[in-house]
C-alpha positions in Angstrom: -26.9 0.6 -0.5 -24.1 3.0 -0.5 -24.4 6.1 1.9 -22.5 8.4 -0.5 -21.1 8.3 -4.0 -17.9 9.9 -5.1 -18.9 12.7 -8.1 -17.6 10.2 -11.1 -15.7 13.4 -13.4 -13.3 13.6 -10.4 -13.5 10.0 -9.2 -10.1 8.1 -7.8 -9.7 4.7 -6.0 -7.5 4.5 -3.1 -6.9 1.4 -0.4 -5.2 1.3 2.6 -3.7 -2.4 3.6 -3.7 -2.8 7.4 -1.1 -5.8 8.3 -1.6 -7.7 11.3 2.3 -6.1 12.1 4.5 -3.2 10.8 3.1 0.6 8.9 -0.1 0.5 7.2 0.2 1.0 3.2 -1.4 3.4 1.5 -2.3 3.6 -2.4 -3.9 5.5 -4.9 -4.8 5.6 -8.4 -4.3 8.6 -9.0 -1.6 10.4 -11.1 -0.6 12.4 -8.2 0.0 11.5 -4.2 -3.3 12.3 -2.2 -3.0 13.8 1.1 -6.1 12.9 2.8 -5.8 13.9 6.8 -2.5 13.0 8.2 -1.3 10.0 5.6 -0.3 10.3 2.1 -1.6 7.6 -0.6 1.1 6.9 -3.1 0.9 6.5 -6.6 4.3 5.6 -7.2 4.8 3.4 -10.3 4.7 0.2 -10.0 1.1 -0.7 -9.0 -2.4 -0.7 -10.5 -6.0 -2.7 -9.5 -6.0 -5.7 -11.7 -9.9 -5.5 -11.5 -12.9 -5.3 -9.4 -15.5 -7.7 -9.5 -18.7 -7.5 -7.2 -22.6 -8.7 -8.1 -26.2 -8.0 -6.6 -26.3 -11.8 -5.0 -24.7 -12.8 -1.8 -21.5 -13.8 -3.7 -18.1 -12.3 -2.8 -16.7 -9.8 -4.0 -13.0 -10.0 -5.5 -10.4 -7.8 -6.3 -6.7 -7.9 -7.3 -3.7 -5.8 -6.8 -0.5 -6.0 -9.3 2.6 -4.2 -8.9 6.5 -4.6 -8.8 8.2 -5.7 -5.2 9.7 -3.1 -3.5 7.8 0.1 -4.6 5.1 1.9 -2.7 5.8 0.4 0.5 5.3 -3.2 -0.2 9.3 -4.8 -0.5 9.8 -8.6 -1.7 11.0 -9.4 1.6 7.7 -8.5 3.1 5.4 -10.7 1.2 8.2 -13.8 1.0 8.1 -13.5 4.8 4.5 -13.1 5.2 4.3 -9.6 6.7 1.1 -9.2 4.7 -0.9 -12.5 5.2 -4.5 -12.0 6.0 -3.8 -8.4 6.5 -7.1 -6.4 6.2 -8.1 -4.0 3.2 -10.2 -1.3 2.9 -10.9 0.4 -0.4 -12.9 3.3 -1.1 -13.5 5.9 -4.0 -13.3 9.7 -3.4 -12.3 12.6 -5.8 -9.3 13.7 -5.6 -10.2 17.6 -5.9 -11.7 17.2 -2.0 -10.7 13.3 -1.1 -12.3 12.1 1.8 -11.7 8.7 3.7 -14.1 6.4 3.3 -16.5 8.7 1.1 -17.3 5.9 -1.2 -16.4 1.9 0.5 -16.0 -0.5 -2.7 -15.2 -3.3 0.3 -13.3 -4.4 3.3 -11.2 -7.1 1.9 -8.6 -10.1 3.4 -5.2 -10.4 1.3 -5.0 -14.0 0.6 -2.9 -15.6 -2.5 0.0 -13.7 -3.7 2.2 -14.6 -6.7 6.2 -13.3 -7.4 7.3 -13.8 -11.0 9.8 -11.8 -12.2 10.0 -9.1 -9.3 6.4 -8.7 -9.9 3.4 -9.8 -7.7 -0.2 -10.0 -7.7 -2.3 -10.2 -4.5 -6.0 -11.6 -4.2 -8.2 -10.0 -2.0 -11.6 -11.8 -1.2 -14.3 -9.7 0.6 -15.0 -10.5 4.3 -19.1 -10.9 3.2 -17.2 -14.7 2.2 -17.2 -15.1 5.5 -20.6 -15.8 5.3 -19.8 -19.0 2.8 -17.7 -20.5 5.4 -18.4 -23.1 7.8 -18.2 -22.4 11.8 -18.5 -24.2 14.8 -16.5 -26.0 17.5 -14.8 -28.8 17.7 -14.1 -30.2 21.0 -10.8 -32.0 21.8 -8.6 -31.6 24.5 -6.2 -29.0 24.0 -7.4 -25.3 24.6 -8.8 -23.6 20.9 -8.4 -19.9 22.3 -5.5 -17.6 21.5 -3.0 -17.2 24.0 -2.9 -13.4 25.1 -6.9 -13.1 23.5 -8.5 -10.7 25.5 -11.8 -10.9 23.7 -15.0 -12.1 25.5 -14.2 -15.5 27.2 -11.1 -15.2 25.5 -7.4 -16.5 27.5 -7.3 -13.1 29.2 -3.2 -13.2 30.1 -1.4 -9.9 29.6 1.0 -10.7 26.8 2.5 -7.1 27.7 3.8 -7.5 31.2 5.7 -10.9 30.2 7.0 -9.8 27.2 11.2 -9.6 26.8 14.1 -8.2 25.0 17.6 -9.4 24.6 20.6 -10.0 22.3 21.6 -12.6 20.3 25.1 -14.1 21.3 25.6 -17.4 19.2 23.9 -17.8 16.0 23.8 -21.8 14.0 21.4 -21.0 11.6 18.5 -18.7 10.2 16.2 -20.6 12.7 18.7 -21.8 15.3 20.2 -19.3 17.5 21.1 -18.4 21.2 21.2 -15.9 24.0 23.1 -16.5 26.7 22.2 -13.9 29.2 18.4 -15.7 29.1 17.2 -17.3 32.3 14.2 -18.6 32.0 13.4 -22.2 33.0 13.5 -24.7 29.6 10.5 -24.6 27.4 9.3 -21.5 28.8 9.2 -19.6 25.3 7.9 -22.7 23.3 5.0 -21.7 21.2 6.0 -18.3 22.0 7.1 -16.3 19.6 10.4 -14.0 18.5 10.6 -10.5 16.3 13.7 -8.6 15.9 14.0 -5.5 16.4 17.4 -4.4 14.4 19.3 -6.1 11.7 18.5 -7.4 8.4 15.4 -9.4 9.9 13.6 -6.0 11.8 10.1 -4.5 11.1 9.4 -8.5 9.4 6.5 -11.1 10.9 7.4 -12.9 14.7 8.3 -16.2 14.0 6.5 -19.3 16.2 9.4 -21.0 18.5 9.7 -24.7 18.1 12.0 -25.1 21.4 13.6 -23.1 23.7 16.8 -24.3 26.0 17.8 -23.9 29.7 21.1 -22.1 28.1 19.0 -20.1 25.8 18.9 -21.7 22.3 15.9 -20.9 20.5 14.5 -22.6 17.7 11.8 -21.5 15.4 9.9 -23.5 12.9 10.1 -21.4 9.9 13.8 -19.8 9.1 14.3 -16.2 9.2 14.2 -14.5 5.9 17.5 -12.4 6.2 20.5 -14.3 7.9 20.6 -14.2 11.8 23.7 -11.9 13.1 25.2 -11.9 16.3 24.0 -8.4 18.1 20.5 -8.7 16.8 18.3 -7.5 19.2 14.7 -8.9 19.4 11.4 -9.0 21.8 9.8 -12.2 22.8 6.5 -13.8 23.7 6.7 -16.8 26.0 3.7 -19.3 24.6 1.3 -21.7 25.7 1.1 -25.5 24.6 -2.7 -25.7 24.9 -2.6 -28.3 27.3 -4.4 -28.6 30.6 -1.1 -28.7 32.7 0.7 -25.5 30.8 -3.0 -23.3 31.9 -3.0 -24.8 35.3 0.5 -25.2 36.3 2.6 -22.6 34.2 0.2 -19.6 33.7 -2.1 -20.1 36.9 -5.1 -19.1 34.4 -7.2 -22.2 34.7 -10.4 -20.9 34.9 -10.1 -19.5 31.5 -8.8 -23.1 29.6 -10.7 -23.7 27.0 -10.3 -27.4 26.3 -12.3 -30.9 27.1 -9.8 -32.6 28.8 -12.1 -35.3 30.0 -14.3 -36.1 27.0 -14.6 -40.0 26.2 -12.8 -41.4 23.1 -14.9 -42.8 20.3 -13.9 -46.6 21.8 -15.1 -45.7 25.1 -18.7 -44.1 24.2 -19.2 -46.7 20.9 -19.0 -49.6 23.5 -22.1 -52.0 24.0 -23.7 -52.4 27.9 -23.0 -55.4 29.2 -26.4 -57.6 29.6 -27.3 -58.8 33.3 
């Protein structure tokens, strides 16, 4: 049951979408901006809640979110490049003569789906009560499951901060083939890693995951870029982790924290039959 209710002759809807990188959005229904504390919720053109559907049962929740690219803070680039997968939601009623965050929650919400036709898009959003309907557990296989740089309970516990670099790219082949020379670091160092830039036509989108990286410092990424590669780019990268036994043990000195069953028996060693004295 809801704790408050926004008075319904002065009720609007507003949502703020939290991506997992780059400035939150903020969006309103309204007729005019609302200033509520120290952001503004826009109600620029362009936009409007598609619908709202939510029931008494355990069933999710969903909700959908139309507008044209490139107006109210959400650009074509951004959701081509995936700045706004599984970014997180929240959307609340309030009225907009005294709005208040929160006042009213309609949901907390993942952005899933999103169609472009036409310079127009439309974003699902399914409520995390799905999470419920989904199936969990763990499977147990050899490479390490947890997230490099997690610093959650029992997580991998390595300070992504402290081994994070900078540089300039020098020699570009390709939207996902390029090189800095002045890099050091011994080969395959920055594989799995991953690479943002941080000026040019590519900066403020999603790090990319690196394929490879060289002794002379090519780097390769699995995904290309969105916006060409330029010489002079600047960018900050995360050297990764394979997952494997050897990369916890020998390269990151984090053993104790490797979360994989490197010695559990294949299916044609435990389905074998015992030999009969």
């Amino acid at each position: 049951m809801k704790t408050s209710v926004a008075a319904r002759e002065y009720k609007i809807h507003c949502i703020r979408i939290v991506p997992l990188w780059g400035a939150t959005v903020y969006l309103t229904d309204h007729v005019r901006d609302v200033v509520i504390g120290a952001n503004t919720y826009k109600t620029d053109s362009g936009y409007q809640f598609s619908g709202q559907v939510s029931e008494s049962s355990m069933a999710p929740g969903v909700m959908d979110l139309d507008g044209i690219a490139n107006i109210s803070g959400i650009g074509y680039d951004q959701i081509a490049s995936g700045v706004f997968d599984n970014a997180r939601v929240y959307a609340f009623a309030t009225t907009w003569t005294s709005p208040v965050v929160d006042e009213e929650p309609l949901g907390v919400a993942i952005l899933g789906k999103t169609t472009i036709k036409d310079n127009r898009y439309t974003i699902e959003m399914m409520m995390l009560v799905d999470a419920l309907n989904q199936s969990v557990g763990q499977t147990y296989q050899p490479s390490c499951q947890k997230k490099f740089g997690g610093q959650e309970y029992a997580g991998c516990k390595i300070a992504l901060a402290p081994i994070t670099v900078t540089g300039t790219i020098t020699t570009v082949t390709s939207n996902f083939i390029f090189r800095d020379s002045a890099r050091t670091e011994a080969a395959d160092y920055f594989a799995s890693g991953t690479i943002a830039f941080t000026s040019g036509s590519n900066a403020g989108l999603k790090p990319l995951e690196i394929k490879s990286y060289l002794l002379d410092g090519t780097i390769e990424t699995y995904e290309a870029f969105h916006y060409p590669v330029s010489i002079g780019d600047t960018y900050t990268m995360i050297p990764g982790c394979r997952k494997r036994l050897e990369d916890c043990r020998d390269k990151w000195n984090n053993v104790v924290n490797f979360g994989g069953f490197s010695y559990v028996p294949t299916q044609s060693t435990y389905s074998k039959f015992g030999n009969r004295q």
